[in-house]
C-alpha positions in Angstrom: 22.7 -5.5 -3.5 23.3 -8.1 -1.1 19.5 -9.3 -0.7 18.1 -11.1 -3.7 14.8 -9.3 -5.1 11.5 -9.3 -3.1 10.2 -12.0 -6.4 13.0 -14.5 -5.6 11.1 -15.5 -2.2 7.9 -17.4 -2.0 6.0 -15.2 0.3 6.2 -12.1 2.3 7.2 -13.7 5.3 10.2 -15.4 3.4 11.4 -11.9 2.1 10.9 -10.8 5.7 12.9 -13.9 7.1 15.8 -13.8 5.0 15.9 -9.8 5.8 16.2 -10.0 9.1 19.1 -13.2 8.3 21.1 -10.2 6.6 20.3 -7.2 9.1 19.0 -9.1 12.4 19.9 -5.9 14.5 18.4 -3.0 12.0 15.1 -1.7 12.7 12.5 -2.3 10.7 9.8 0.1 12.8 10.3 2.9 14.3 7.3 4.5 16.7 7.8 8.2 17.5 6.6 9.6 20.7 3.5 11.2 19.4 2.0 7.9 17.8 3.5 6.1 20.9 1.0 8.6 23.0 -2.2 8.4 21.1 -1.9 4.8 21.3 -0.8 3.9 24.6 2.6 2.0 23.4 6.1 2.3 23.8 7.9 4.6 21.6 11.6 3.5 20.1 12.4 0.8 17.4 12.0 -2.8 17.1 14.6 -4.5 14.9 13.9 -7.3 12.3 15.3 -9.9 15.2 13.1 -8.5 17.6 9.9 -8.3 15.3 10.8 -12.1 13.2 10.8 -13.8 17.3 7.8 -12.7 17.6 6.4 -13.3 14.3 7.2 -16.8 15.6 5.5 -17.5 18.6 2.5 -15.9 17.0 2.9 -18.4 14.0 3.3 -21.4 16.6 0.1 -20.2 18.3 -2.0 -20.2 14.7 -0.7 -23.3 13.9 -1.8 -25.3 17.3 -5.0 -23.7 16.9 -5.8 -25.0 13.5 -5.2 -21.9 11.4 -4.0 -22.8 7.8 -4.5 -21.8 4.2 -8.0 -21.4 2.9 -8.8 -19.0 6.5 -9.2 -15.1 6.6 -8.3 -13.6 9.9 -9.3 -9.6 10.1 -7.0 -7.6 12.0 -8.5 -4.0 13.1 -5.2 -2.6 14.8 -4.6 0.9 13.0 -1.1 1.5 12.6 0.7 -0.7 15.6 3.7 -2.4 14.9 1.7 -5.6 16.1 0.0 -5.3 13.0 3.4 -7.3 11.6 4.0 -9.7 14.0 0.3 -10.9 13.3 0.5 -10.7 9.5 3.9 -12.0 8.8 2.7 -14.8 11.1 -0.6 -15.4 9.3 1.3 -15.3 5.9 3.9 -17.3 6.8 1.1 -20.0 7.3 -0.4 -19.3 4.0 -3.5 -17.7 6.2 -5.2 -14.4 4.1 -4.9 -11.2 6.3 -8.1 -8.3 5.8 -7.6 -5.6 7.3 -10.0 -3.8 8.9 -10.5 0.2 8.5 -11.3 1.7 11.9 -13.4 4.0 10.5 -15.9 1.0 9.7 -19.1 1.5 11.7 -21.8 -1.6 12.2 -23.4 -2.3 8.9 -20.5 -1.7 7.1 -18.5 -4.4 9.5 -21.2 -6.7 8.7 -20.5 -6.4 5.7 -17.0 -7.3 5.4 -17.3 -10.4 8.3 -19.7 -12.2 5.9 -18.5 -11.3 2.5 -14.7 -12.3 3.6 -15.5 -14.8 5.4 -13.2 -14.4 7.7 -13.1 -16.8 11.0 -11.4 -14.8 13.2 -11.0 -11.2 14.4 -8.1 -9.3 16.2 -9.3 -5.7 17.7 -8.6 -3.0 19.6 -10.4 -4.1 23.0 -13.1 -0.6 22.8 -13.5 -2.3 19.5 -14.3 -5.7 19.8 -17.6 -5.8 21.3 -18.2 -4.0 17.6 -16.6 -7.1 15.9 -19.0 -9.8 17.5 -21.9 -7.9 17.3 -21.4 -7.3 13.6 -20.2 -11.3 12.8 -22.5 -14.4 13.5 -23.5 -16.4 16.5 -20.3 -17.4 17.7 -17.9 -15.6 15.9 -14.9 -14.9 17.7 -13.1 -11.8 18.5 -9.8 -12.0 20.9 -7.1 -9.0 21.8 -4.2 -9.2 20.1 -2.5 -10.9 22.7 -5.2 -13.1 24.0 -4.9 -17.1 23.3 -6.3 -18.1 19.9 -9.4 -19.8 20.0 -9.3 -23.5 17.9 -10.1 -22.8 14.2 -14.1 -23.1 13.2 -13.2 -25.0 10.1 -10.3 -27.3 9.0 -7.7 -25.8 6.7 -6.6 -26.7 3.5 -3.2 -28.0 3.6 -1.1 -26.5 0.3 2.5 -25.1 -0.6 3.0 -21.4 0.1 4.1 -19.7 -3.2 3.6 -16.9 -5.3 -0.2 -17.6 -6.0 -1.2 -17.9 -2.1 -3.6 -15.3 -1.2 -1.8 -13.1 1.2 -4.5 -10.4 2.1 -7.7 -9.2 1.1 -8.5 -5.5 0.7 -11.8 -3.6 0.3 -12.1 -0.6 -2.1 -13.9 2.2 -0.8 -17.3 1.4 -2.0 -18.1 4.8 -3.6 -20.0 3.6 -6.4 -21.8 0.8 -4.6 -21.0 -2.0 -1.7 -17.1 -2.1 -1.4 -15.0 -4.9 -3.9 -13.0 -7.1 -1.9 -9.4 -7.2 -4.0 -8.3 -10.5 -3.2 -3.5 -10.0 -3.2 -1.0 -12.2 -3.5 1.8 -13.1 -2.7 3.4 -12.2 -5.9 1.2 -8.6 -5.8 3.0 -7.7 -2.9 6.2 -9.0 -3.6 6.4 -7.7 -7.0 5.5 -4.1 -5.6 8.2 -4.1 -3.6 10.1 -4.6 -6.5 8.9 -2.4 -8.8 9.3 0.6 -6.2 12.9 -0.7 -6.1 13.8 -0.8 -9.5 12.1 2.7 -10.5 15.7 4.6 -9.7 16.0 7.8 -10.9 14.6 10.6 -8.6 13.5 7.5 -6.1 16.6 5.6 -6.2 16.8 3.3 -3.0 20.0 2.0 -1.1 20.3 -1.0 1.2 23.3 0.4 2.6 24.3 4.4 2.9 28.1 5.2 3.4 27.9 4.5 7.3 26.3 1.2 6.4 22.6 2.2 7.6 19.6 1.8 5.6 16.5 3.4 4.6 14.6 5.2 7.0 10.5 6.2 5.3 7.7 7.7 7.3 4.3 7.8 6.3 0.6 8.5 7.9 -1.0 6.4 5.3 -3.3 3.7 6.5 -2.2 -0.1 6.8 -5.4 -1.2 5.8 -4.6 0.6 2.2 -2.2 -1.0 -0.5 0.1 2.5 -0.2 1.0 1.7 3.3 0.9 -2.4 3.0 2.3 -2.8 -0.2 4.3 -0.3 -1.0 5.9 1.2 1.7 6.0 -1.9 4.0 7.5 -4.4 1.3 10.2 -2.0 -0.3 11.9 -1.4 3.1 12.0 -5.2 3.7 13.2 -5.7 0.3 16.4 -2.8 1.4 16.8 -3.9 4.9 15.4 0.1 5.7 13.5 1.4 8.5 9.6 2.2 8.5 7.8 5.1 10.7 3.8 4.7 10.5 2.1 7.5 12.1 -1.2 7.0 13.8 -2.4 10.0 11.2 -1.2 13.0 9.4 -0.6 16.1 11.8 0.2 19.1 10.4 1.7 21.3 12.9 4.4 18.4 13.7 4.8 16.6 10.8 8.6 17.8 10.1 9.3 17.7 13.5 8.5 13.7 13.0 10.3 13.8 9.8 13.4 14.9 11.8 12.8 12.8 14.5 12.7 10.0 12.4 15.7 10.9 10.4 13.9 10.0 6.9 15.0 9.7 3.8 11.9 9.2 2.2 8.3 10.2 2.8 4.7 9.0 1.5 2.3 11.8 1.2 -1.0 12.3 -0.6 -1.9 15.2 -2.0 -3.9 17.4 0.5 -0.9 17.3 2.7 1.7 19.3 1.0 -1.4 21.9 0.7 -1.6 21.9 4.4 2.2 22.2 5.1 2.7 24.9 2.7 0.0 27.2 4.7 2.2 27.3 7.6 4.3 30.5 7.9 7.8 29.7 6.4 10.4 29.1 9.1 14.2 28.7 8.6 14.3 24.8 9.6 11.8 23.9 6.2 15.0 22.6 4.6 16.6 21.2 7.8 16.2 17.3 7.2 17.1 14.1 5.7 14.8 13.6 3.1 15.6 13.2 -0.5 12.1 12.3 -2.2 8.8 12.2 -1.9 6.1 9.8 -3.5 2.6 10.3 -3.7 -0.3 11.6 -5.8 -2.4 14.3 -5.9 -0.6 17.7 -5.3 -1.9 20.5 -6.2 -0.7 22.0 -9.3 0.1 25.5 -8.3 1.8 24.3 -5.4 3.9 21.7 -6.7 6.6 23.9 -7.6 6.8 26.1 -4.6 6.6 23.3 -2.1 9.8 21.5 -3.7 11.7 24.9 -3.8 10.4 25.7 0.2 11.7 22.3 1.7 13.9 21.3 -1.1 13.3 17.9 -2.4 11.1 16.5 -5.4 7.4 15.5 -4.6 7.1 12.6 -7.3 3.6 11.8 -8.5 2.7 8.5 -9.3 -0.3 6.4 -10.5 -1.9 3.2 -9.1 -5.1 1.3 -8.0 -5.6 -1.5 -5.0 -6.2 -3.6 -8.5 -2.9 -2.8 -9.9 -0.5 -3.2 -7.7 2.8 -2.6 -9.4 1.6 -4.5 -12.5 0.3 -1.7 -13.9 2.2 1.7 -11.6 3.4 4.7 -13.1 6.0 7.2 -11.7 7.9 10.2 -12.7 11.1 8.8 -11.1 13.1 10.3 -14.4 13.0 13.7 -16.3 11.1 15.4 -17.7 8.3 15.0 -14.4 6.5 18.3 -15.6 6.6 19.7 -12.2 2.6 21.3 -11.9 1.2 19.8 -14.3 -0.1 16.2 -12.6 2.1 14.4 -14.6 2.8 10.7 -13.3 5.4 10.0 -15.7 5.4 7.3 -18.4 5.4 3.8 -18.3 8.5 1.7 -17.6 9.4 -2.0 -19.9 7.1 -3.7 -17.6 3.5 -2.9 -18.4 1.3 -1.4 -21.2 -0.7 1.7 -21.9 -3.4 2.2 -23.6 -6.5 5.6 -23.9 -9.5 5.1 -25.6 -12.7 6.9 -26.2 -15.8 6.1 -25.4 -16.6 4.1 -28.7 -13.6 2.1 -27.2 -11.2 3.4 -29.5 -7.6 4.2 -29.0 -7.1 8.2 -28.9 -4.2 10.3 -30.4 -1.5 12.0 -28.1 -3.0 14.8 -26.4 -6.5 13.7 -26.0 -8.2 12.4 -23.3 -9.1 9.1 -22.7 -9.8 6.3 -20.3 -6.7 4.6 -19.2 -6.0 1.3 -19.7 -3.2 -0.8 -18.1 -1.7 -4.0 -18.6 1.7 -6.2 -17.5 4.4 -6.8 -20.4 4.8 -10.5 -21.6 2.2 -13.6 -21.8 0.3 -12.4 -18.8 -1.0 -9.8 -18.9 -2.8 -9.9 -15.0 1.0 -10.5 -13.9 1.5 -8.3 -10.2 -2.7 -7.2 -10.4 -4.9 -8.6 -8.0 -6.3 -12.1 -8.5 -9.9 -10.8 -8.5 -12.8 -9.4 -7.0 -13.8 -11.9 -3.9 -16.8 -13.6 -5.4 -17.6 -11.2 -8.0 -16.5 -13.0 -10.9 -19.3 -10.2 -13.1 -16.5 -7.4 -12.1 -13.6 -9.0 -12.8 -14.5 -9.6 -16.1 -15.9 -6.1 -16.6 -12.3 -5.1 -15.2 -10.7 -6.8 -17.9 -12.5 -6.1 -20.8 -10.0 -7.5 -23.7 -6.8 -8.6 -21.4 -6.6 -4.7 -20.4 -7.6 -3.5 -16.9 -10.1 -0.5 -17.3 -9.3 2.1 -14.7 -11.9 4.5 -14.9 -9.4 7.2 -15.0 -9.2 9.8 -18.0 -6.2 11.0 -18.8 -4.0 12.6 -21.6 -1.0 11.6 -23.1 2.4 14.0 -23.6 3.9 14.2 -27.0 7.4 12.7 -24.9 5.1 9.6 -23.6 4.5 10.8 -20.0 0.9 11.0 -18.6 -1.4 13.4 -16.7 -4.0 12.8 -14.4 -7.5 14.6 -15.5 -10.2 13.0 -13.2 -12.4 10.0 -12.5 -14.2 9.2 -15.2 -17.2 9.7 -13.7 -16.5 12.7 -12.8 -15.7 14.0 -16.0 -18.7 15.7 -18.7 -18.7 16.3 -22.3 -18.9 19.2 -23.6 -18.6 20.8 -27.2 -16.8 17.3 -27.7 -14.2 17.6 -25.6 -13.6 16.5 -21.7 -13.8 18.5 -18.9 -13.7 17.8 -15.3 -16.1 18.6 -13.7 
């Protein structure tokens, strides 16, 4: 490779920056037409050159206004390609980004404006009223193009690096008030790598034999570590092209797939099931796409989807906590196609299934998985912590390993399945059965 590994830079915005150095003229995003519509933007590509100029006036605009490390600034822009220029901008300052799910209605945004703390807000304009109604006397909400108002608060002047909090992300909240992950630098840079160096069934090229690179589409949410982490820092990290969808729509999805030439998709696992409803049609095979990755597809129609459109759905494992410090793939043989196997564990991290009594359990039984990096530490590409939950975190980590709450079973040839939430799971007759 001619670009050095996404952990050789300091931040995302370095890895970005020394990207677009290489491949000024490639794209990075590509908007197709029907995104382009339901948002009201221009469809076509915008180039690492084209995106890192602007990542720079927007950077020069934080900066005069005050904005520095120790500040949260909440960005509720769905899938735009703006959503870049502002957080490259905001990282590249050492300033957190959250993300802010659409969905969120005005409790919920209450919520998140006083738990994160953030001190500023850019929205959609039929959302912003939302925003200041939800936040505190005085709490400001701009466009994303308006002028940034002066910061509230002074900033904490520090080096960027590895340890600078780069965004903060909410779990969903189903088993209480949503956990505020709080990522780093090095989470995201490290799961650019780790995508990169799985190989195998996902192998990844900076360069094909016409000297083009990557091209991925996926409908998966920004404001989820899929979508931000994954997908968004492995194409840097190649020089490759990203298509984010406003959503997942069924009846054109490979037409987008075409349109956006892809080589690789992101999926989860209701949409294969959707796409394999459709009446078969003599253009299922006719695209670029060499792999998929994802979680989640059906058993019985794991097989059949792969032999209909004629590339590998590869099932992996990972939590907004994990990161790649503790993700599993089944980027090599034997993936046990139908089976939920995510694969087995690469040199990088620890496994570990125990019972309830916290014991570690024999191959082929179920137990609650346990992850962990390699080396002296053992939190190495996780998230830092829960935001002021230090209770959690420690829960979480239980003994240096990260309790997932996920039961699964062990192969006799060290690959994993994927049985169910644990709390989702009863006993019965002493064995484990999801429910």
């Amino acid at each position: 490779m001619t670009l050095n590994l996404p952990l050789h830079h300091a931040s995302v915005a370095d890895l970005f920056a020394a990207t677009a150095a290489q491949y000024p003229r490639r794209p990075f995003l590509n908007t197709l037409p029907e995104t382009a519509s339901c948002y009201g933007i221009d469809a076509g590509e915008l180039s690492y050159a084209d995106i890192w100029e602007a990542v720079q006036i927007r950077k020069a605009r934080y900066a005069q206004a005050g904005y520095g490390p120790g500040h949260r600034v909440g960005l509720l822009l769905e899938n735009r390609p703006v959503v870049f220029e502002h957080w490259l901008a905001l990282n590249a300052l050492g300033i957190s980004m959250v993300p802010i799910n659409p969905e969120l209605r005005a409790a919920e945004l209450e919520y998140l404006i006083a738990h994160s703390e953030i001190v500023l807000a850019i929205a959609l304009p039929d959302r912003q009223d939302d925003l200041r109604k939800a936040g505190a006397q005085g709490f400001h909400v701009i466009g994303s193009d308006d002028a940034v108002p002066l910061a509230p608060t002074p900033s904490t002047p520090t080096d960027i690096s590895h340890a600078t909090e780069s965004a903060l992300l909410y779990t969903s909240g189903t088993t209480g008030l949503p956990k505020g992950c709080v990522l780093t630098n090095e989470y995201f840079l490290n799961c650019g790598q780790w995508y990169l160096e799985r190989g195998g069934y996902c192998e990844l090229f900076e360069s094909d034999e016409h000297g083009k690179g990557e091209r991925m589409i996926t409908p998966l949410p920004l404001f989820h570590m899929n979508a931000l982490a994954c997908s968004s820092i492995v194409m840097m990290a190649v020089g490759g092209c990203v298509s984010f969808l406003d959503r997942f729509h069924p009846r054109t999805w490979w037409d987008s797939v075409r349109n956006s030439q892809a080589s690789v998709i992101h999926y989860l696992g209701v949409m294969p099931a959707m796409l394999i409803g459709a009446e078969p049609h003599d253009t299922d095979n006719q695209h670029k796409v060499r792999f998929g990755f994802g979680a989640g597809v059906d058993k019985g129609l794991h097989a059949p989807f792969e032999e209909r459109f004629g590339f590998p759905l590869v099932e992996a494992w990972a939590m907004t906590e994990t990161g790649g410090g503790g993700a599993v793939i089944a980027s090599q043989d034997p993936r046990h196609v139908g089976t939920n196997c995510f694969g087995a564990p690469g040199p990088e991290m620890h496994i570990r299934l125990i019972d309830d009594a916290g014991e570690t359990v024999s191959t082929g039984t179920h137990g609650e998985l346990l992850v962990r990096a390699a080396g002296d530490n053992p939190r190495f590409g996780f998230f830092n912590r829960y935001l002021k939950n230090p209770e959690a975190t420690a829960e979480a980590w239980q003994g240096d390993w990260f309790h997932t709450g996920d039961i699964v079973r062990e192969n006799p040839d060290g690959t994993f399945v994927f049985i169910d939430r644990k709390k989702n799971v009863i006993r019965r007759s002493g064995e484990n059965i999801a429910a």
